[in-house]
N, C-alpha and C positions, 0 to 999 in steps of 0.2 A: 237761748240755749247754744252753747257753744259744742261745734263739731267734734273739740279733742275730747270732750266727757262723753260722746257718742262711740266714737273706733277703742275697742278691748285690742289689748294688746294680746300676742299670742303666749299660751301660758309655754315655759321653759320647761323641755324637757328633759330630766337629766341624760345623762348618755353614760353607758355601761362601763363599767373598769375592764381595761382589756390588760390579759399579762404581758410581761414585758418578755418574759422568755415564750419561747414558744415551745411544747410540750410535743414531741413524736414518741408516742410510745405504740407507733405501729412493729408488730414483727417485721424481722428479716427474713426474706426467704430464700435468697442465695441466687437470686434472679436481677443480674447486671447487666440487661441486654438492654438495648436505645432502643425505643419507641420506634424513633424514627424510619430505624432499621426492616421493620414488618410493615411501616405505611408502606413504603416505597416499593418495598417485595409483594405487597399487595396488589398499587397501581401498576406495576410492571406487568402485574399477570390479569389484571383487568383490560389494561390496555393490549395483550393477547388473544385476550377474549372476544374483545371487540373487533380486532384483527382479522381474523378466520372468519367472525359472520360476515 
């Protein structure tokens, strides 16, 4: 009995069609402000808080 007629090969599986464009059809809501902008206004006032106790 030989080994290679023992080991199954792993069956293939196909892998999904992705599109090529990519589709936003979220609303706009008129809201251009940076993320970044309220992290930092956040930790500033964390870090005040933490301050005082």
């Amino acid at each position: 009995m030989q080994l290679r007629s023992l080991i199954r090969k792993p069956e293939e599986t196909p892998t999904p069609e992705t599109p090529s464009t990519q589709v936003t059809d979220t609303p706009k809501n008129g809201d251009d402000t940076h993320m970044l902008l309220w992290v930092l206004l956040a930790a500033v006032g964390m870090a005040g808080v933490v301050s005082a106790v």
